[in-house]
C-alpha positions as CSV (number, residue, x, y, z in Angstrom):
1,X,-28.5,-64.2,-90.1
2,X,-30.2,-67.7,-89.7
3,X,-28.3,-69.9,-87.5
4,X,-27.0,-73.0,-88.6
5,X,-26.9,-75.2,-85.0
6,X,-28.8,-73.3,-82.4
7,X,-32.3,-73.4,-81.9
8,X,-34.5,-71.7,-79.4
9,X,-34.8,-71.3,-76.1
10,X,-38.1,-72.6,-75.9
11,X,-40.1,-73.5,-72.4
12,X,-39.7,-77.1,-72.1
13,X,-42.2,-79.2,-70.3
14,X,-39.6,-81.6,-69.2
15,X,-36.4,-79.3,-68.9
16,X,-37.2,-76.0,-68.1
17,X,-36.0,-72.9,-70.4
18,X,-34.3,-75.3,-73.3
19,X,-31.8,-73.9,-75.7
20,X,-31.9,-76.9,-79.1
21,X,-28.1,-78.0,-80.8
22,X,-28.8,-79.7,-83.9
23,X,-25.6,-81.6,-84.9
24,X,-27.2,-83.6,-88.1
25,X,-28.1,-82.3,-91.4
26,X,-31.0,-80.4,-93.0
27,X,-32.5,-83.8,-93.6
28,X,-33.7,-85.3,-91.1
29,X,-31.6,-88.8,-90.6
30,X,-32.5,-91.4,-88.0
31,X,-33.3,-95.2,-87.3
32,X,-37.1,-94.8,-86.8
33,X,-39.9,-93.0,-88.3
34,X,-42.5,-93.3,-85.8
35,X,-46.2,-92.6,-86.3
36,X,-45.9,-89.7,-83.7
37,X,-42.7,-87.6,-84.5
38,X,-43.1,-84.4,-84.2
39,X,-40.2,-83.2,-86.5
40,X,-42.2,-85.4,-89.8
41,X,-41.5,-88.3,-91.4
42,X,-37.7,-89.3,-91.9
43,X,-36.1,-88.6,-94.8
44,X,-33.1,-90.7,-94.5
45,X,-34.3,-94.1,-92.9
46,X,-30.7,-95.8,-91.6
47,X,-29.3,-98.7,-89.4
48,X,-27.8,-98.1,-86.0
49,X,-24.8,-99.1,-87.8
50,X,-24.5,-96.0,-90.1
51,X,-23.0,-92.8,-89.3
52,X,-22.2,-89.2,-90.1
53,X,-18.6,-87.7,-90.2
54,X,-20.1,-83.8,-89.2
55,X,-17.3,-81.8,-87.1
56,X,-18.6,-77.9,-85.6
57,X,-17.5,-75.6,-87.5
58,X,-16.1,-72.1,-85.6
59,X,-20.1,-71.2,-86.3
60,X,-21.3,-73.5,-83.3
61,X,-19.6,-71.6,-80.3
62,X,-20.0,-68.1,-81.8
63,X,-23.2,-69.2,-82.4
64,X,-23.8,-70.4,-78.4
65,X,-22.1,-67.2,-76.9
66,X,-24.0,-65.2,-79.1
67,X,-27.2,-66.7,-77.8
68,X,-26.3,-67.1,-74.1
69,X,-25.1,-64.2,-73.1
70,X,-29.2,-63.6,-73.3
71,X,-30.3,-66.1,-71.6
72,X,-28.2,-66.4,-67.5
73,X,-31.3,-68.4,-66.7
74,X,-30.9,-71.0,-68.8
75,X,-31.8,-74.6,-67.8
76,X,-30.8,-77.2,-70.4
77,X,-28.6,-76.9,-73.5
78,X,-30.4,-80.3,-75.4
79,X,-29.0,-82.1,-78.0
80,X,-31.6,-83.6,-80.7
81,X,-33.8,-82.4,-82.7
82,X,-33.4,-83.6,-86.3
83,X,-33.3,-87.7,-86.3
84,X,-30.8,-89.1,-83.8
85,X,-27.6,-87.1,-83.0
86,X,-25.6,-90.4,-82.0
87,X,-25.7,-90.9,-85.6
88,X,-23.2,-88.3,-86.0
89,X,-19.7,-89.1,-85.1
90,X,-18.5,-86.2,-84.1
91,X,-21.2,-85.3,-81.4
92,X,-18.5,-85.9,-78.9
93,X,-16.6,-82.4,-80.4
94,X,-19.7,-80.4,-79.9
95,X,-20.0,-81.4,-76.2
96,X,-16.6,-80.6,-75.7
97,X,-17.4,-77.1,-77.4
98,X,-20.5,-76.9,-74.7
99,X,-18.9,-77.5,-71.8
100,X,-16.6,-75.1,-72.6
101,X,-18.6,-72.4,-73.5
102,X,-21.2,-73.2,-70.1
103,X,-17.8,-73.0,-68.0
104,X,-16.9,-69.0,-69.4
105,X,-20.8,-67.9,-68.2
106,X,-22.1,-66.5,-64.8
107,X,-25.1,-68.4,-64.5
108,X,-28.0,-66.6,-62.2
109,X,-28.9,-70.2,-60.6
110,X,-27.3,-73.9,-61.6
111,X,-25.5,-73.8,-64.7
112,X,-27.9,-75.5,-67.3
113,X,-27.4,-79.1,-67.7
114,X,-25.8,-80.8,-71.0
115,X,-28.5,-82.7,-72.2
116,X,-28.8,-85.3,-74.8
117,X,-32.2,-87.0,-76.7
118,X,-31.3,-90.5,-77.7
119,X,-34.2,-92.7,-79.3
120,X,-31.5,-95.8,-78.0
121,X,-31.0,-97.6,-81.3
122,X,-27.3,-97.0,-81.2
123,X,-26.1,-97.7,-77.5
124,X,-25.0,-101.4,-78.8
125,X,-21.8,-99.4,-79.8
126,X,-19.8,-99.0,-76.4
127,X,-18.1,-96.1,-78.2
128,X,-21.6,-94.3,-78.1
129,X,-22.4,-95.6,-74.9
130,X,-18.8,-93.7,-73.3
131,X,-19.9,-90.3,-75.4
132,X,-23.1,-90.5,-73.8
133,X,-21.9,-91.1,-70.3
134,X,-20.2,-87.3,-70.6
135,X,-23.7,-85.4,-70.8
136,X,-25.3,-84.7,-67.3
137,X,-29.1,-85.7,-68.5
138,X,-29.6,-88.2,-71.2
139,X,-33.3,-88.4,-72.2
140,X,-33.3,-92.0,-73.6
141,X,-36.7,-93.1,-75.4
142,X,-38.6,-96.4,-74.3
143,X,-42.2,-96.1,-75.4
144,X,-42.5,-99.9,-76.3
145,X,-41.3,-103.1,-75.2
146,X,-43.3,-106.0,-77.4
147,X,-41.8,-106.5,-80.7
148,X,-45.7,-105.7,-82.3
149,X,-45.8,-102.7,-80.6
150,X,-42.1,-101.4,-81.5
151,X,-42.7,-102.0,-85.4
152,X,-45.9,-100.5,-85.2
153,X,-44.5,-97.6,-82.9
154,X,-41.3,-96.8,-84.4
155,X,-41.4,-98.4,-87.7
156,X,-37.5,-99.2,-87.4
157,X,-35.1,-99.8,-90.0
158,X,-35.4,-103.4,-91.1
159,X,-31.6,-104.2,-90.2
160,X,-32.6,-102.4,-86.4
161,X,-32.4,-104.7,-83.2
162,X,-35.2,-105.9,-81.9
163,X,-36.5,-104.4,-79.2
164,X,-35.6,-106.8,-76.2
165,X,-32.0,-105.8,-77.2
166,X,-32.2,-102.7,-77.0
167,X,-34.0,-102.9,-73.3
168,X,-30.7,-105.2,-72.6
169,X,-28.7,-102.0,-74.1
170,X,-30.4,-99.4,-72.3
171,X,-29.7,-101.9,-69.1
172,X,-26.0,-101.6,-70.0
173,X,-26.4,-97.9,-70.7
174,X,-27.9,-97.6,-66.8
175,X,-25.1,-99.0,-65.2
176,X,-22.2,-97.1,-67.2
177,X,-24.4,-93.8,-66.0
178,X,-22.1,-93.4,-63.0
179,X,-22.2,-89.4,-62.0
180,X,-24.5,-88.6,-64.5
181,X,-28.9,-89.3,-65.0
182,X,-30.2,-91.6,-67.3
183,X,-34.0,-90.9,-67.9
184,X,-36.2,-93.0,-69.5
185,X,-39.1,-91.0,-72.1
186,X,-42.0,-92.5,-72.5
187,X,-44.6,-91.3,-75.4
188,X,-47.7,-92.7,-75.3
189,X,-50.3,-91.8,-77.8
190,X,-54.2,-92.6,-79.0
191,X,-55.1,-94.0,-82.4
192,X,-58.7,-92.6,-84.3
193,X,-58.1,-95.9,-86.6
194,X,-60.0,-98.9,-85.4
195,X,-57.1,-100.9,-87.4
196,X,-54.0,-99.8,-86.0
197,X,-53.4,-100.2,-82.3
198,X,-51.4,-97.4,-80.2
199,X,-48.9,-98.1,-77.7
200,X,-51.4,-97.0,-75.3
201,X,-52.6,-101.1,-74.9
202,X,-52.2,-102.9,-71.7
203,X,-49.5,-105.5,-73.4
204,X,-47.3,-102.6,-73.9
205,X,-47.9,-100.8,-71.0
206,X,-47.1,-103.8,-68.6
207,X,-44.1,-105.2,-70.7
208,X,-43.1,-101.3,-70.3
209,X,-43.2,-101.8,-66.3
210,X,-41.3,-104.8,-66.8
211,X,-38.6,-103.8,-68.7
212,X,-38.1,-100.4,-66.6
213,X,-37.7,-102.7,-63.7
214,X,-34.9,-104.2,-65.7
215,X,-33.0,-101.0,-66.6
216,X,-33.2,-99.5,-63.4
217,X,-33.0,-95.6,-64.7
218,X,-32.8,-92.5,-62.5
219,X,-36.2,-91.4,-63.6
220,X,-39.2,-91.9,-66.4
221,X,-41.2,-89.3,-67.8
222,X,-44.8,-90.2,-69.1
223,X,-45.6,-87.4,-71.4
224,X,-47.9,-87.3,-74.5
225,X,-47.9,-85.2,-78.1
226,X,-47.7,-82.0,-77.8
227,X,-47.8,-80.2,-81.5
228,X,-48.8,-81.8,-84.7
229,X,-47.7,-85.6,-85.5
230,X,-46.0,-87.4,-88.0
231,X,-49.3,-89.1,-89.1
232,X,-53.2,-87.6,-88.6
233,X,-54.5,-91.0,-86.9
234,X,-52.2,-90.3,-83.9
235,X,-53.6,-88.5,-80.9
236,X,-52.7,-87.4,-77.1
237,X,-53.5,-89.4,-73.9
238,X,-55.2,-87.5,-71.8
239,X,-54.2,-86.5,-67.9
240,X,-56.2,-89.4,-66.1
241,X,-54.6,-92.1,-68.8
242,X,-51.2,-90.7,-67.9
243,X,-51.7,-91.1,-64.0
244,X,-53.2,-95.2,-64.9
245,X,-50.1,-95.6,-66.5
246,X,-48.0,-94.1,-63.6
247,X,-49.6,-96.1,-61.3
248,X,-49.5,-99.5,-63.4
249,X,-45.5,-98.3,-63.5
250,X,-44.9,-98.2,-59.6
251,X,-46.6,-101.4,-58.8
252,X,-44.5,-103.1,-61.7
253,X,-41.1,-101.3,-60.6
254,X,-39.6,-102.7,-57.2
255,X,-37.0,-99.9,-56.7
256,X,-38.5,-97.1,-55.1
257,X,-35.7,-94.5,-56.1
258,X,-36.7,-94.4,-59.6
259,X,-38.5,-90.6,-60.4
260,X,-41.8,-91.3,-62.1
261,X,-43.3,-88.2,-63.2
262,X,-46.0,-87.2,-66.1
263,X,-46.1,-84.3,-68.2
């Protein structure tokens, strides 16, 4: 029987032996529709504004047990996968169900963490911001920090923030992040088209440095594509680029505690 929530596990290269919760629908709904995605183009282009009234149905945790009790080694259960799941306001119901549901299990090691993707566009709501403080991991994206390079990038809604809000957000996001990690995820990508510049240009890279200085996250992961994009003219970084970029990142960032790490 296909399931309707539950995706997975898959071998993460960021989080281990990752087991996907989709909470949107079908469609996939979110504020950008970058050049790189590697879902496909959005479907329902919306404003950080707009949201989704989508409560778990009794599915959701038969479907979790049904999958768990598989899988004792389990290291994340992730939230994302189809557009942005902050979009949906009742993502706080099927964290509840999570938690749960990871509290009845004998885990072989750690429990997994609670993990949530967030591409940030929404954290100007404080309601958001509080769900989002609940989960043990939130992967937040930041893969540009010019204006240029974030319309390019992301190709936003028109009614989105601009991007130095949404650093100031993410700033305010940080410090909220009490007991729990706030990670920074950083996508960097090629272009084949002499006409369209990647986010892999020295502009972004440094205003990038600058503005992780400024949000003072747990950690940043540099990481790349992985399967097929959104668009053909988008291409991985290789290794060596992802180290020049790590290194540009620690002479930029004065707090030493921050993880840097590429994948």
């Amino acid at each position: 029987m296909p399931r309707e929530y539950i995706y997975g596990p898959y071998p993460s290269r960021r989080l281990g032996l990752s087991l996907g919760v989709n909470v949107l629908p079908k469609e996939k709904t979110c504020t950008f529709d970058c050049v790189y995605c590697e879902i496909g183009q959005t479907e329902k282009l919306v404003d950080s504004d707009f949201r989704l009234k989508l409560p778990p149905s009794p599915k959701f945790e038969k479907e979790l047990r049904d999958i768990l009790k598989f899988f004792p080694h389990l290291d994340s259960i992730t939230f994302g996968y189809n557009g942005e799941p902050t979009l949906n306001e009742n993502l706080i119901d099927f964290y509840d169900i999570a938690l749960k549901v990871r509290e009845d299990f004998l885990w072989k090691k750690n429990p997994p963490l609670i993990t949530l993707f967030t591409n940030s566009t929404t954290l100007n709501s404080r309601k958001v911001r509080k769900i989002l403080t609940n989960f043990d991991l939130v992967l937040a994206k930041l893969d540009v920090a010019t204006q240029e390079d974030y319309i390019r990038t992301n190709r936003p809604h028109p009614n989105l923030p601009e991007i130095s809000t949404i650093i100031e957000n993410l700033s305010v996001l940080s410090r909220e992040m009490v007991s729990n990690s706030l990670t920074l995820q950083c996508l960097i990508y090629n272009s084949y088209r002499d006409d369209y510049i990647s986010n892999c240009n020295e502009e972004n890279i440094r205003n990038m440095g600058i503005a992780i200085n400024k949000i003072k996250p747990n950690g940043v992961q540099i990481y790349s594509l992985g399967r097929i994009p959104s668009e053909y003219f988008v291409y991985s970084i290789d290794e060596v680029k992802k180290k020049q970029i790590s290194t540009i990142f620690k002479e930029l960032i004065k707090d030493s505690s921050i993880e840097i790490a590429f994948y």
